[in-house]
C-alpha positions in Angstrom: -33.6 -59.8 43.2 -34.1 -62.4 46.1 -31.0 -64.0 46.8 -30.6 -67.1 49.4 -27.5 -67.9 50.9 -27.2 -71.3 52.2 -24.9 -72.4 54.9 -23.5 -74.1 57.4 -22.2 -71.2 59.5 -22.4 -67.6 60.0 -21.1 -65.1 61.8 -22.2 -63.9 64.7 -24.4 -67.0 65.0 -21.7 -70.0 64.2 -18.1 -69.0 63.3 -15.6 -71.9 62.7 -13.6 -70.4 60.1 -13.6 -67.5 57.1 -16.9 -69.6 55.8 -18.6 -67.5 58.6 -17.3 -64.2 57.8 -18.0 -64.3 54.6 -22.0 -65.4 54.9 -22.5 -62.7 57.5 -21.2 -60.0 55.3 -21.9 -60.9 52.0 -25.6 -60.5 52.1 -25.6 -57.2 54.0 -23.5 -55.9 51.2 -26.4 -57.1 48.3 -28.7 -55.7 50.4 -27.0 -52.4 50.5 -27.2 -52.2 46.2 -30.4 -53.1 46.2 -30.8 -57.2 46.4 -33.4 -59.2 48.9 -30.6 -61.5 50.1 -30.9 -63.7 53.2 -29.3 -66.9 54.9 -30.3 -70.2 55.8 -28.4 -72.3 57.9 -28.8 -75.2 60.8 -30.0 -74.1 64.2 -27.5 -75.2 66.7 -27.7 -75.1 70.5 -25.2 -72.7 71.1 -24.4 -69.6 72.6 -26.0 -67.4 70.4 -29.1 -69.9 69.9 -29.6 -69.9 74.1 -29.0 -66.1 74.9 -31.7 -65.2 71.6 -35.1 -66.0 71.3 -37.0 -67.0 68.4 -40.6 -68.0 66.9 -41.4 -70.6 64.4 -42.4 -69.9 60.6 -43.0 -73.2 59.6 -43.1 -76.7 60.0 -43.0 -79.7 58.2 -41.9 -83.3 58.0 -39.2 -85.0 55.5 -39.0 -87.8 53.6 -35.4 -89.0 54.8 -35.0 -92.4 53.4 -37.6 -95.0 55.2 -37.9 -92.5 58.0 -39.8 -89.3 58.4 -38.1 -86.2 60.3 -40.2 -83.6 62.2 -38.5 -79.3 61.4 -38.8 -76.3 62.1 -37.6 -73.1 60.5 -37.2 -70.4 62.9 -36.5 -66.6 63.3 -35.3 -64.7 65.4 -38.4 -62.2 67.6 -36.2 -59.1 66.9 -33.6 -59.2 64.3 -30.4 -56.9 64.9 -28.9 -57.2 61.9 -28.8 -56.4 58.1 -30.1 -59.2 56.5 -32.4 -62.0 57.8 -31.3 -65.5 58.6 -33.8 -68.4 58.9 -32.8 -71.4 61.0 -33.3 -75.0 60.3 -34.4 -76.9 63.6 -34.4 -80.7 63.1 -34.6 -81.4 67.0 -31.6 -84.2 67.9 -30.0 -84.3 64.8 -29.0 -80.7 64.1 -29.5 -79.1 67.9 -25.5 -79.9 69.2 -23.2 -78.0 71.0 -20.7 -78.0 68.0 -21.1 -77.3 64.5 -19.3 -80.3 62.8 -18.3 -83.6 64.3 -16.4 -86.4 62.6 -19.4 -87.4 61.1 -21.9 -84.9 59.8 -23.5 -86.7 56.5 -26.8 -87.5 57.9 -26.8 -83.7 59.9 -25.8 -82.0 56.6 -27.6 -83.7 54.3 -31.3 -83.1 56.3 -30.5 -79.5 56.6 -30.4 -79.4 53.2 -33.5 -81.4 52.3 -35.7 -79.2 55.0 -34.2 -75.6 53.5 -35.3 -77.0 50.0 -38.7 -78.3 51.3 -39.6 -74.9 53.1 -38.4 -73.0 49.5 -40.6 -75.4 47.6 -43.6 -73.9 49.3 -42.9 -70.6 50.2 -45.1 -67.5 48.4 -41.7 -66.0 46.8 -39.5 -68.4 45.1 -35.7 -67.1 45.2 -34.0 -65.8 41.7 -30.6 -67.2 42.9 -30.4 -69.9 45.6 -26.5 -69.6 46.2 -24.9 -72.6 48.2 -21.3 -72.6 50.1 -19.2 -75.5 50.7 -20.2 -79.0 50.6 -22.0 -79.0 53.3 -25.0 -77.3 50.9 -23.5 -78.3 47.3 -26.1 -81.5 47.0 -28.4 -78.4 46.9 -27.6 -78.0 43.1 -27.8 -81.5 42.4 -31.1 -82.2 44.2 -32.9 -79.3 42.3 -31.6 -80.6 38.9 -32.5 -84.3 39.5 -35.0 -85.0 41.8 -38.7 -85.4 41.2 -39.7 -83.4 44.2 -38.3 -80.4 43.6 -39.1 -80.2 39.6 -40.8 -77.0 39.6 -37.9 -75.0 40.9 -35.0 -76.2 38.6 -35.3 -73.1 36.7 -33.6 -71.2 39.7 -29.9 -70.5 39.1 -27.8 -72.2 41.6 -24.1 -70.7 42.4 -21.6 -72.9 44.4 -18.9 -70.9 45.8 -15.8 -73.4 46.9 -14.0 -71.6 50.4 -11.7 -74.4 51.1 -12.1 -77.7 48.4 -9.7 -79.8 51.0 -13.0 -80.5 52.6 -15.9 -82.1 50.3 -18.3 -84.4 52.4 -17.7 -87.5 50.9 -20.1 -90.5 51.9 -20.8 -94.2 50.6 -23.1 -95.0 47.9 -25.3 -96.9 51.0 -26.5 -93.8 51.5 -28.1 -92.8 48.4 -31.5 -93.4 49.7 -31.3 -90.8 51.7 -31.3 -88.2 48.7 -35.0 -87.0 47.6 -35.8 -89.7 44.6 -34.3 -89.1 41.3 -33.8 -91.1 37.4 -31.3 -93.4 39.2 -29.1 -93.6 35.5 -28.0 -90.2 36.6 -26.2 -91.7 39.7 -23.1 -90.6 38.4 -23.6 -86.8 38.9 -23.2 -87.9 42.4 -19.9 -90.0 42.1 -16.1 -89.5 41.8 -14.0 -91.9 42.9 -16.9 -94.9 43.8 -18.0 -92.4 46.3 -20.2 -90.0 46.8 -18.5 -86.7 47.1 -21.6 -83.7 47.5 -18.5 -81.2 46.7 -17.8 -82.9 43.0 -22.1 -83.2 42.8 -22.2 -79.6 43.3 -19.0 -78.5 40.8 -21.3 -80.6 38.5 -24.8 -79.1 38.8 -24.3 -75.9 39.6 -24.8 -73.2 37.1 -22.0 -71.2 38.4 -19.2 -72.4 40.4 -17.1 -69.4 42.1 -13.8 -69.7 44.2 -13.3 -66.9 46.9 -10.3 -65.5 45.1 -8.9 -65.9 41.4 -5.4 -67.4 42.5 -7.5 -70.3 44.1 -9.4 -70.6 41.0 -5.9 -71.5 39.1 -4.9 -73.2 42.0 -7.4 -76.3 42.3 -6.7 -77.3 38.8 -3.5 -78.3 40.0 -4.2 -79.5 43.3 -7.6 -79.9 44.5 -7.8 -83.1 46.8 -8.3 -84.9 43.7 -10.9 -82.9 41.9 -8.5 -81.0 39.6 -9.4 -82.7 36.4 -13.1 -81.7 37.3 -12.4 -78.4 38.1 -10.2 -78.2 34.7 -13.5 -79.7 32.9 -15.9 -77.0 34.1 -13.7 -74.7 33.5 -16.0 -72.4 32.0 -18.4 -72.0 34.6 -15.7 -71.5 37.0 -14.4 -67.7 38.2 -12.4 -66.3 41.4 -14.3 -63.5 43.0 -12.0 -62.3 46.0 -13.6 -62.2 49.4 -14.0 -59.1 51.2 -14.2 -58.2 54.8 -16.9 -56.1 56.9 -15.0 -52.6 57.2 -17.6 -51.2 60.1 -16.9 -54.7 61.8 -13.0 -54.4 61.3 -12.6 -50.7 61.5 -10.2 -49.6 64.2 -11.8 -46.0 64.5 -15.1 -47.4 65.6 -14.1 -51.3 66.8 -15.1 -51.7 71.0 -13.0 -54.6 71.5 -9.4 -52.9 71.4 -7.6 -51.1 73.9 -7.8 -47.7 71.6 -9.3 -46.2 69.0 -7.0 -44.9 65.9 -7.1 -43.7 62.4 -4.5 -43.0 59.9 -3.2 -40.1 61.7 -3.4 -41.5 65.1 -1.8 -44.5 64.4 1.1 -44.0 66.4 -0.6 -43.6 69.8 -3.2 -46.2 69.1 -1.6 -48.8 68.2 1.3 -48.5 70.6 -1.5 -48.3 73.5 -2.5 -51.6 72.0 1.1 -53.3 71.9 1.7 -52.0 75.3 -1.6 -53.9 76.5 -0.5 -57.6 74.5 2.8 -57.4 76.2 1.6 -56.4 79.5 -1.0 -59.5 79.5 1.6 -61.7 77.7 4.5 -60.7 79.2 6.7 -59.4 76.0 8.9 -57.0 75.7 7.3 -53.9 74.0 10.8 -52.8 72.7 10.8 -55.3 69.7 8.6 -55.8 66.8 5.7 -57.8 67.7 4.9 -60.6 65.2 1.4 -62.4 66.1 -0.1 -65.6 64.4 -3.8 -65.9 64.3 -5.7 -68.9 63.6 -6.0 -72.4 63.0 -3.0 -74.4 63.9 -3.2 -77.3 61.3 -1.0 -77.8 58.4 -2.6 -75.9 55.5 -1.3 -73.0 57.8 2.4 -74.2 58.1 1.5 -75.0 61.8 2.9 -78.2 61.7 6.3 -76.0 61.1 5.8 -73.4 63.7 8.3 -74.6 66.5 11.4 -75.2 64.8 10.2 -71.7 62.4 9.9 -69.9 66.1 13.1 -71.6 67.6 15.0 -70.6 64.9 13.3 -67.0 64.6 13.7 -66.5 68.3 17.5 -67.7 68.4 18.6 -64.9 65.6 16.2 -61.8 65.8 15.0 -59.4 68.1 11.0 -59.7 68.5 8.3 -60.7 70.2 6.0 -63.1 69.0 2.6 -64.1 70.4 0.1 -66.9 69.0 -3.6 -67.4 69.1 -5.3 -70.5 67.9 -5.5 -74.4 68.5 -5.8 -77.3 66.5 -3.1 -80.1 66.6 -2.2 -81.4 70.0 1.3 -82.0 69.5 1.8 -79.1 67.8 -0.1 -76.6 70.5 2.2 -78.6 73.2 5.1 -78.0 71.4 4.2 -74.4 71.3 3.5 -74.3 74.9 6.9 -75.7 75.4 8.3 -73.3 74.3 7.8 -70.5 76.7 10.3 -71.5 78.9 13.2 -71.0 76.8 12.1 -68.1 75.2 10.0 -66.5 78.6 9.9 -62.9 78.0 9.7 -62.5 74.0 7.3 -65.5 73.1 3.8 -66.7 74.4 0.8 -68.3 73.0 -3.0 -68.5 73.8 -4.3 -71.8 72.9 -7.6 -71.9 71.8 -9.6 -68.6 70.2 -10.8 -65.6 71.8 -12.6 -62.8 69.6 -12.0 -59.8 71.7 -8.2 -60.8 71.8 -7.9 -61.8 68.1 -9.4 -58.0 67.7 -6.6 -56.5 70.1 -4.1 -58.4 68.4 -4.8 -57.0 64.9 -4.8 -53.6 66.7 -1.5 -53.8 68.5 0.8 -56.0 66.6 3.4 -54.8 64.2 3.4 -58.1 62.1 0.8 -60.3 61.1 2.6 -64.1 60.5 0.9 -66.2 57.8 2.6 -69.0 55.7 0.0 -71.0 54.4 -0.1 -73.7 52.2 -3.4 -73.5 51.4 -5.3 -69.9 51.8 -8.4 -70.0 49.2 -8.7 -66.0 50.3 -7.4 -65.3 53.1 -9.3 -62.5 55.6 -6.8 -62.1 58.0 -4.2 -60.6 56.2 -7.0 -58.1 55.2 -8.0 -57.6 58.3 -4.2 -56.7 59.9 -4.2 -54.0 56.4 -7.4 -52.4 57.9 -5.1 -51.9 61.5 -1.8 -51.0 60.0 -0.6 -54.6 61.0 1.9 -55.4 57.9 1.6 -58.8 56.7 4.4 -61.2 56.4 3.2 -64.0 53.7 3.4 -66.9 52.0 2.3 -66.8 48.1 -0.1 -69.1 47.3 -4.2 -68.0 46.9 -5.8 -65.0 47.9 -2.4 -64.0 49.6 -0.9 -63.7 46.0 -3.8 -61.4 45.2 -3.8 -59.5 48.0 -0.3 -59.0 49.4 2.5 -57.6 47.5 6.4 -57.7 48.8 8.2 -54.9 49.6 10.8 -55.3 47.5 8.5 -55.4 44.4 7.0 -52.1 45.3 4.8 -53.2 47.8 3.6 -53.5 51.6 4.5 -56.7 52.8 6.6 -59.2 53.2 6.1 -62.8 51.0 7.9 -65.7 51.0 7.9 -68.9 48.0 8.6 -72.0 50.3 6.8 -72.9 53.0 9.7 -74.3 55.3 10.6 -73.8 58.9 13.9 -71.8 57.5 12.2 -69.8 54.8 9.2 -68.4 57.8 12.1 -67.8 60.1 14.0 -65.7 57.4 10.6 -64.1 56.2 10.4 -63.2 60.0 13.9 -62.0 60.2 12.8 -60.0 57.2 10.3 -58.1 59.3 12.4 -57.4 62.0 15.2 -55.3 59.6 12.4 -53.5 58.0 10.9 -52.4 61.4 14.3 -50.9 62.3 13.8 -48.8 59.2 11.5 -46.2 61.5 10.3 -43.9 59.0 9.4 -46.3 56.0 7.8 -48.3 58.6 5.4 -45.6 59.6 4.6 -44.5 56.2 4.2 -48.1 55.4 1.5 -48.7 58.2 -0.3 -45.6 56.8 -0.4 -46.8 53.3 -2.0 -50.3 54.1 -4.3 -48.5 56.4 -6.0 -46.8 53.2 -6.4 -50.8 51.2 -9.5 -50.7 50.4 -10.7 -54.9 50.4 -14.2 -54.0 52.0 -17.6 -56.2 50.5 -18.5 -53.5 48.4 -16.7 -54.5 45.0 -17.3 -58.1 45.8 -21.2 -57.5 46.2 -21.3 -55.7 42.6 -19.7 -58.7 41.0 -21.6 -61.2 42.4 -24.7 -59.3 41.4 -23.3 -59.0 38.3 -22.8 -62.9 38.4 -26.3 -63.7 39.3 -27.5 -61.1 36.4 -25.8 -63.3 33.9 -27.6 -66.6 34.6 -30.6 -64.8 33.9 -29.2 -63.8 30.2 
């Protein structure tokens, strides 16, 4: 079964967020059980695009309203990994620095267009063409509606939703742009007199999948304004929970930490590993150490993170260190807060792999109260490195984080207030004086098993229904 994954990221290529964790793994994994699955997405002048090389398997033109657009679709000369990926190469349009900008329509929209026109006349036409986000969910609606891609509207389209906050709306001005279709059916396209490709692709798609069941329930009550849509299609809707890459995040083989572990050298390792964060960030390596990794916008609780930490730091022993960027004010108020608190707090602003990697490794707590987590990776991630996680409930944290008090690993927390992460936090630093349930604890979660493999099956399953 030839399965294409269409995207806008993918790690290791482009990684802005989950979106590219779950691309680069999620096709290795249907490989693996037997599927032909590969990836598609925009070739962008970035690090990984200048220190590859690559040769061209086709090129075309588009029709992209009154103009025409000259693209490639590349490959790389010699393929490293598990699955192929194919590159869309629309020179001065899709060739930037970044991946997204504030304005991305026209980008997004002729990515799609090309990776349809190059399917259209390639010798083996997919059995699933499987689209994520909005930045591919016109995909759906273009193969459904218009004329120039007629004879492949009997392929089953998927739509999996990581994050609906975002869904790429655009003015009706722009409908031009879009391959030609019966123009009565304009409304597939609309919600709200705009054009919104994220309700286009809830629409047309055969299947539409969240990346964890709690999201699924989730966005009928709160979706950025799609909930009643999501309550209509309903039946064409499921949760399949993410997984994560366990070779990738496996602290027995992983080369970016300080040491190696496994569930019986725990101790050593990740001590070796604490010892090195607090010798780089100046913490003391007495006290539990609480790390936050990630974005530092509000569907994390960011926006609460200085009064949360000032309170935290004021009435329990830890240390606490933060990776990530994202709101100014908030990463200066973070910053600010070094002086008071010199000693037991620091943060890194911006991201770094390698130290995101070390982090897992040496901290004892892994801080996430989100208000929005469609799945969640990290949390799986600090399981994989005996890093307990300390929670908010909402998404793929309720599904994959239980408290401790109701027989379970972590710690969770309802609100998402500055008081409620600060008492969650104070939480962690009680149950780290309890030594020996501690240890065993970090043991336990070390043995979670939330790799790809179970995911894989039922998305194969998923794609063997469509075909029923």
């Amino acid at each position: 079964m030839e399965i294409v994954h269409i995207s806008a990221e993918c790690y290791p290529v482009a990684k802005v967020g989950g979106l590219a964790d779950v691309v680069g793994a999620l096709p290795m994994y249907q490989n693996a059980i037997g599927c032909q699955s590969f990836v598609v997405m925009p070739f962008y002048d970035i690090l990984f695009t200048q220190k590859n090389t690559f040769k061209k398997v086709y090129h075309a033109t588009l029709k992209f309203g009154k103009e025409t657009i000259d693209f490639n679709v590349l490959t790389l000369k010699e393929n490293s990994l598990d699955f192929d990926i194919f590159y869309i190469d629309i020179p001065g349009l899709l060739d930037k620095n970044y991946v997204y900008s504030e304005n991305d329509t026209d980008r997004f929209l002729a990515f799609q267009i090309a990776a349809l026109d190059w399917i259209l006349q390639r010798e083996n036409t997919p059995k699933v063409i499987h689209c994520h986000d909005h930045h591919t969910a016109l995909i759906p609606f273009m193969l459904s509606q218009s004329y120039e891609y007629k004879s492949l509207r009997n392929i089953p389209t998927v739509l999996t939703i990581h994050n609906a906050q975002y869904q790429g709306w655009f003015s009706h001005e722009k409908v031009d742009l879009i391959p030609e279709f019966d123009f009565s059916n304009v409304g597939l396209l609309d919600w709200n007199q705009t054009i919104n490709p994220l309700a286009a692709g809830i629409k047309c798609a055969w299947k539409v999948t969240t990346v964890s069941p709690s999201y699924m329930n989730e966005l009928k009550l709160n979706a950025n304004g799609l909930e009643s849509l999501i309550k209509a299609e309903s039946s064409k809707c499921v949760g399949i929970l993410n997984g994560i890459d366990s070779e990738v995040w496996n602290p027995e083989k992983d080369t970016f930490i300080v040491q190696n572990f496994s569930t019986e050298t725990i101790q050593e390792g990740k001590k070796a590993n604490k010892d090195w964060l607090c010798d780089a960030f100046n913490l003391d390596p007495n006290r539990p150490l609480i790390v936050f990794i990630g974005r530092l916008v509000g569907e994390k609780g960011a926006d609460l993170f200085p009064e949360a930490f000032d309170l935290a730091l004021k009435n329990s022993d830890i240390s606490l260190l933060v990776l990530g960027s994202g709101m100014s004010d908030v990463e200066k108020e973070l910053e600010l807060l070094k002086v008071p608190f010199k000693g037991v707090y620091n943060a890194f602003i911006g991201y770094d792999e390698r130290l995101s990697h070390k982090m897992y490794a040496g901290a004892d707590f892994l801080l996430m109260p989100s208000r929005v987590e469609p799945c969640g990776l990290n949390q799986m991630y600090s399981l994989r490195y005996g890093t307990v996680p300390v929670t908010s409930k909402v998404g793929g944290l309720k599904d994959t984080v239980i408290d401790i008090n109701e027989g379970g690993f972590g710690i969770c927390h309802n609100e998402i207030t500055s008081e409620e992460i600060a008492n969650a936090i104070q939480r962690a630093a009680v149950f780290y004086k309890n030594t020996q349930e501690f240890e065993t604890n970090r043991r336990r979660i070390m043995n979670i098993d939330h790799s790809w493999d179970a995911s894989a099956e039922e998305y194969l399953n998923l794609y063997k229904s469509l075909k029923e």
